[in-house]
Each structure stands twice: as C-alpha cells, then as structure tokens.
C-alpha positions in Angstrom: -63.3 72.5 -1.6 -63.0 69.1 -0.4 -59.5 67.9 1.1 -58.2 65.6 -1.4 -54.9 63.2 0.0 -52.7 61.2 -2.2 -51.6 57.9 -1.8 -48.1 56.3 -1.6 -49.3 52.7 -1.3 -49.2 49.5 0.9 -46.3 48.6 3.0 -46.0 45.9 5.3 -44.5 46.0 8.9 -44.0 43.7 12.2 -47.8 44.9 12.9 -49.4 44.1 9.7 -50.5 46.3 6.3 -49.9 50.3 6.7 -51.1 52.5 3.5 -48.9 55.9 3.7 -49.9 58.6 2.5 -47.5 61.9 0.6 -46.2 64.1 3.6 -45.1 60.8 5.7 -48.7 60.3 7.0 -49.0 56.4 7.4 -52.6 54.4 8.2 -52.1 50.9 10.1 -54.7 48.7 9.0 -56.6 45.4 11.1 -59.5 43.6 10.1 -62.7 45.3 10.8 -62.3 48.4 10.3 -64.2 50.4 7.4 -61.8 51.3 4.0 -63.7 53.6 2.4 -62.6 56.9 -0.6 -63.8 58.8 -3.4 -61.7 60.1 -6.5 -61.4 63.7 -7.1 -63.9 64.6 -9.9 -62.6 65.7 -13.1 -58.4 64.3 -11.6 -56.7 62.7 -13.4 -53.9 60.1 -12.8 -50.3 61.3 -12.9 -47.0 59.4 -12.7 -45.6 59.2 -9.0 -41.9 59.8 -10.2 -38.9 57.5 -9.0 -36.6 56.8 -6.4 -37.8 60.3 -4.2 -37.9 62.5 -7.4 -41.6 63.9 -8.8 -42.1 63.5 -12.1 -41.1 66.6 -14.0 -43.5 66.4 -16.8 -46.6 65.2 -14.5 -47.2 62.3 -17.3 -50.6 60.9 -17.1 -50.4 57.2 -16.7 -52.9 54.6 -16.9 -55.7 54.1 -14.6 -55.4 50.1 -15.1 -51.5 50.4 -14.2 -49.9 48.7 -11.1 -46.7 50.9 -11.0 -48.1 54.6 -11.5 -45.2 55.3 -13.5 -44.6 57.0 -17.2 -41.8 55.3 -19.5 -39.1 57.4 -18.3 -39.4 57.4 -14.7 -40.4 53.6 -15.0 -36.5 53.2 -16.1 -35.2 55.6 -13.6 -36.9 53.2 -10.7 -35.5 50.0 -12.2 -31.8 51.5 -13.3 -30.5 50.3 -9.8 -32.5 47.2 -9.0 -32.4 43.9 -7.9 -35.0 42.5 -9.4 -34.6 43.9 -11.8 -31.0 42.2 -12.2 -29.0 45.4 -12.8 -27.2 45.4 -9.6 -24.4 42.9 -9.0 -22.1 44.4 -6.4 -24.3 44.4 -3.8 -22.6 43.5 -0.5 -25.4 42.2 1.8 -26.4 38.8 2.2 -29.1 37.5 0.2 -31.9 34.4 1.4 -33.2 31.8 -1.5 -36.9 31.0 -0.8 -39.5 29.1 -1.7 -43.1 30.9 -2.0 -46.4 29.1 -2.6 -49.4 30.8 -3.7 -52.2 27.8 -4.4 -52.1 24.4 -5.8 -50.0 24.1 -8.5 -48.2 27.7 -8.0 -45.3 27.8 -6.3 -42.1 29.9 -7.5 -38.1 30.5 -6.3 -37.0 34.0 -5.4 -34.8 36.1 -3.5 -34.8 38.9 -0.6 -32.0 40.9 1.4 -31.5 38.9 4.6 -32.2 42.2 7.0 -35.4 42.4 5.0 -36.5 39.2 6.5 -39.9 38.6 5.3 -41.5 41.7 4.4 -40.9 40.6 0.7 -43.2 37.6 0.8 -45.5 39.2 3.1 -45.4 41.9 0.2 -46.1 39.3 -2.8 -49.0 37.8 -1.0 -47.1 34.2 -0.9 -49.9 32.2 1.4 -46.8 30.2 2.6 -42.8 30.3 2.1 -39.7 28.2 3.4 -36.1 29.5 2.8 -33.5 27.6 0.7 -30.0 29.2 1.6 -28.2 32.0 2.2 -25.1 33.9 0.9 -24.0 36.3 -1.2 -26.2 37.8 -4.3 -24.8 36.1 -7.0 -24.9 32.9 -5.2 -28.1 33.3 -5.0 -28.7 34.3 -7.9 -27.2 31.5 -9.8 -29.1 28.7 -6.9 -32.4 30.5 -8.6 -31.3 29.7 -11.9 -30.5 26.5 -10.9 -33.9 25.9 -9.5 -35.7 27.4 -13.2 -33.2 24.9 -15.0 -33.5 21.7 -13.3 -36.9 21.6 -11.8 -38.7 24.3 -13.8 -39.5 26.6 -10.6 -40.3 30.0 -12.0 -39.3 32.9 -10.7 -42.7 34.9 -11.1 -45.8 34.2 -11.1 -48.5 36.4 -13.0 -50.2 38.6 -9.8 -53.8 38.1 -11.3 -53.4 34.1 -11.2 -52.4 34.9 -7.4 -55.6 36.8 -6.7 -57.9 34.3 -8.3 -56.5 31.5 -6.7 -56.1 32.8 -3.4 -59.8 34.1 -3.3 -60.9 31.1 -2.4 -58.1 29.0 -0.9 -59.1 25.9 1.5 -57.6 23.2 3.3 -55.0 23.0 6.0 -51.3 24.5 6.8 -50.0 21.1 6.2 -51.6 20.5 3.1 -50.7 24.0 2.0 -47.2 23.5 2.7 -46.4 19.7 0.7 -45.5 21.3 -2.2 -42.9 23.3 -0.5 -41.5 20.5 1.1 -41.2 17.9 -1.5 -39.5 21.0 -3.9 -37.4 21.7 -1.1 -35.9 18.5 -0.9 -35.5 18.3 -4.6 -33.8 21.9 -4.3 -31.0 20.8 -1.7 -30.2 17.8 -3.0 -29.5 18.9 -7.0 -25.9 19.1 -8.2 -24.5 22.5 -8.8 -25.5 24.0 -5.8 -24.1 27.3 -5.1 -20.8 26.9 -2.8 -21.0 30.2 -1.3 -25.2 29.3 -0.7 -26.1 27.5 2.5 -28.1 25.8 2.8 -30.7 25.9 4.8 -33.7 23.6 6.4 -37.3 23.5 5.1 -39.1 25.3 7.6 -42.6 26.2 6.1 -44.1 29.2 7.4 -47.9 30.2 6.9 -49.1 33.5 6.2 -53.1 32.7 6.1 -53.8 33.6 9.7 -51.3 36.8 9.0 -53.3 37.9 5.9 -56.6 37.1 7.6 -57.9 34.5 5.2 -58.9 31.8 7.3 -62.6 31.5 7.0 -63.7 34.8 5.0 -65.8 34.3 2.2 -64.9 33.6 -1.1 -63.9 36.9 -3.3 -66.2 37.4 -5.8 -64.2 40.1 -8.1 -61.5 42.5 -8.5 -61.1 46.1 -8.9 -59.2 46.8 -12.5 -59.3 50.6 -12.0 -60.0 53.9 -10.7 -62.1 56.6 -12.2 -62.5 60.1 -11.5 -66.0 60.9 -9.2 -65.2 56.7 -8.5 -66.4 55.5 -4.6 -65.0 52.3 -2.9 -66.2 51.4 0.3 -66.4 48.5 2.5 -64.9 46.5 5.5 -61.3 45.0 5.7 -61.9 41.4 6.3 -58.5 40.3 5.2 -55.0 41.6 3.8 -53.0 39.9 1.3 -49.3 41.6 -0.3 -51.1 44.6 -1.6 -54.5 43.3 -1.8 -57.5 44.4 0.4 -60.0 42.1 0.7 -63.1 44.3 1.4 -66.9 43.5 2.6 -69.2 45.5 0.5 -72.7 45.6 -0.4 -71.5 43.1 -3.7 -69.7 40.9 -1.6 -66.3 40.8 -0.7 -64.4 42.5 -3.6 -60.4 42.6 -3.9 -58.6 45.9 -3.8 -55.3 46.3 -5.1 -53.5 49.2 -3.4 -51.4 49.7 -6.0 -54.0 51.5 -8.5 -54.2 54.0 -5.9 -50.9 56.1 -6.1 -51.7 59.3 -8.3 -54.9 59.8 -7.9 -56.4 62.8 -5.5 -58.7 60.8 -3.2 -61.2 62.5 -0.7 -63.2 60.8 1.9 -66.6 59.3 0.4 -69.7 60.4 1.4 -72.1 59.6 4.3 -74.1 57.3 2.1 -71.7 55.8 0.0 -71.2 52.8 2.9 -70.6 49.6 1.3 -70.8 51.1 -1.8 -68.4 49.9 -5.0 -68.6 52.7 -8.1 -65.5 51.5 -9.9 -65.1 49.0 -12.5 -65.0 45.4 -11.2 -63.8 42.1 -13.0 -65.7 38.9 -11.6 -63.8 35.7 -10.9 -65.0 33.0 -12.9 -66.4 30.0 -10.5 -66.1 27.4 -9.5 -62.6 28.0 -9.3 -61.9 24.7 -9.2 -61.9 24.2 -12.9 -58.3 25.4 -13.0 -56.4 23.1 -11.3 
C-alpha cells in the first residue's frame, strides 16, 4: 500500500515558504527544486477541523474550497478571530499597512506587531508600507477611516491577485507609487486615530522574496484536486500560498490551500512535469483589465 501524507498547508518563515505536513513534519521550499504528488485513489476530501481539534464527523468538504472546513468547524475557527472582527480585547499592538498587489489594487489592513510581516508575505501583497501603530481598535477604526474617506478596501478577491500577479512587470519604484501617494493621503486625513502613530512610508518589495522577477508569465491555475490527480513540476517562484510551478503546460499556479484533506502519495516515476488536475487558463493579454 502506498504511503499516503496529509497536508497542513503553507506557512511562511524568516527563510521563505515551508508546507508542513500532520505529525509536525515541515518541507522548506527554494526555487528549483521539483514539487511533485498524486491523490490517493478512490480518497476523498475531509474537513481539517479547527483551532487543534479533528473534525468529529469527518465532513466531506469541497475539492474547489480554500479553507478545508465544514460549516460547523468553519465557525469554530472564526469564533475568536481577528479578522474576523470578533475579538476586541486583544492586548497586543496592532500595525496599519498598506498592501499593493498590481496596478489599480491596493488595499488597507492590519497584523499583530510581533507578527511582523509574515501576514503580507502570507497574502501574496507584491509590495507593502506600514501606516501606524497602536492598539487594535485604533487600528481598527484608522482602517475604517481609510474605506470611508479614500475608498481603500480591506480585501481584495484572491483570484484577481493571482491573475494579475502572473504576469506583473515594471520596476520597484513604479510598483510602489501607488503606495506612496495613498500613503500621504492616509496620514494627512482628519480623524486619525489618537492612540495610532503614525508612521513613515517605507515601501518594501516582496518580488525578489517571492521569486517573480523574470519567470515567465503563468498561464493557468489549478481550481481542484481529484482523487488518482498528479501535479508535478519545478518551483520557479512563491507567492502567499501560491506555487508557481514549471510543468510540461507551462508554468501553472498552485494554491496550497486545496491541499489540506486530501491523502497524497508521491507521484510516479513518469509523471515529471506532468499536470492531471483541472486547470483554469488566464485570459491574455492581461492587459485588457486595467
């Protein structure tokens, strides 16, 4: 019987992307290296439970799902969440930030100051400059301030991301105007948080971090996993919990996230390069969106 391993997703650290594994197993990635998996024949997904606990029933949850979750353990994990916005007591400091993602897409959010930025590494934001810093409501209410006045969103959908970003050009500097001239408008708008400070626009660029700079375009996107599925190729570049992988199609996008659940086993000899799950292409040129 082949040895099947389940997946606990993507996290990043101070060296880069790490997939971990159930049983504390972790897998640093870097660019190069071969990313390649089957899925168990005949498996089929099951919810990943919340906040340490399994899921009692084993609910099967949808192949095409992000968050590997049923209904019920879906509200357990967000019951005591920030992002959610059902925490308010929290005692830590909190940072305000600016994230950009391409032309045209550039949102407000907020991360735990000891979490430095793990969180935007984790969205995939291309580049980022911090507003402030304080406590949580503070912060909360400078991001409300920002979606009032200047009509920053806090999210951004993560497919627009992915399209965008596959085939992102031009410099740091031009990548980082937007930032900038929002960032000035930010600091300088009435109502600003007391409690915030604030703090200078200092634009930080993730491309060389994710690996972007000069790989080819992405021509498509994985939307699932299926059971006897194969997904093979080379990492070329890293992006929140996209893989960006060189296969015999081109380079197709991964996201990690459709991968907790499943029972995956090591693909075969002559599956190299090879893509056996359902893709989505990327409409080009991509230009036309902007």
């Amino acid at each position: 019987m082949a040895q099947v391993w389940k997946c606990s997703g993507l996290r990043w650290s101070d060296d880069g992307p790490v997939l971990r594994w159930s049983g504390g197993r972790r897998s640093p990635l870097t660019r190069g290296q071969r990313v390649a998996f089957g899925v168990a024949e005949g498996g089929v997904r099951e919810c990943v439970g919340a906040r340490g606990h399994a899921c009692p029933t084993r609910t099967p949850v949808s192949p095409r799902s992000t968050g590997a979750r049923c209904g019920e353990c879906a509200r357990l994990d967000r019951a005591h969440s920030v992002a959610a916005d059902t925490v308010a007591d929290d005692p830590r400091p909190y940072h305000v930030y600016l994230a950009w993602f391409g032309p045209g897409m550039v949102k407000v959010g907020i991360t735990a100051v000891e979490r430095g930025s793990a969180r935007l590494l984790e969205q995939g934001a291309v580049c980022f400059s911090w507003l402030g810093a304080g406590p949580l409501m503070a912060a909360r209410r400078a991001e409300e301030l920002l979606r009032a006045a200047l009509r920053v969103p806090d999210r951004i959908p993560y497919g627009q991301k992915r399209v965008v970003r596959a085939a992102l050009s031009g410099s740091d500097t031009e990548r980082a105007a937007e930032i900038v001239e929002l960032h000035a408008r930010a600091v300088a708008l009435g109502g600003w948080p007391e409690a915030l400070v604030p703090e200078p626009c200092q634009v930080v660029d993730h491309m060389g971090v994710f690996g972007l700079d000069g790989v080819s375009a992405a021509v498509g996107e994985v939307t699932e996993l299926v059971p006897g599925g194969v997904e093979s190729g080379e990492l070329v570049a890293a992006a929140g919990p996209d893989l960006h992988l060189a296969t015999r199609r081109g380079v197709v996008v991964l996201d990690t996230r459709l991968l907790p659940g499943w029972e995956l086993t090591a693909a075969g000899a002559g599956d190299e390069g090879q893509v056996r799950v359902p893709l989505r292409e990327f409409a080009a040129p991509q230009e036309g969106l902007f």
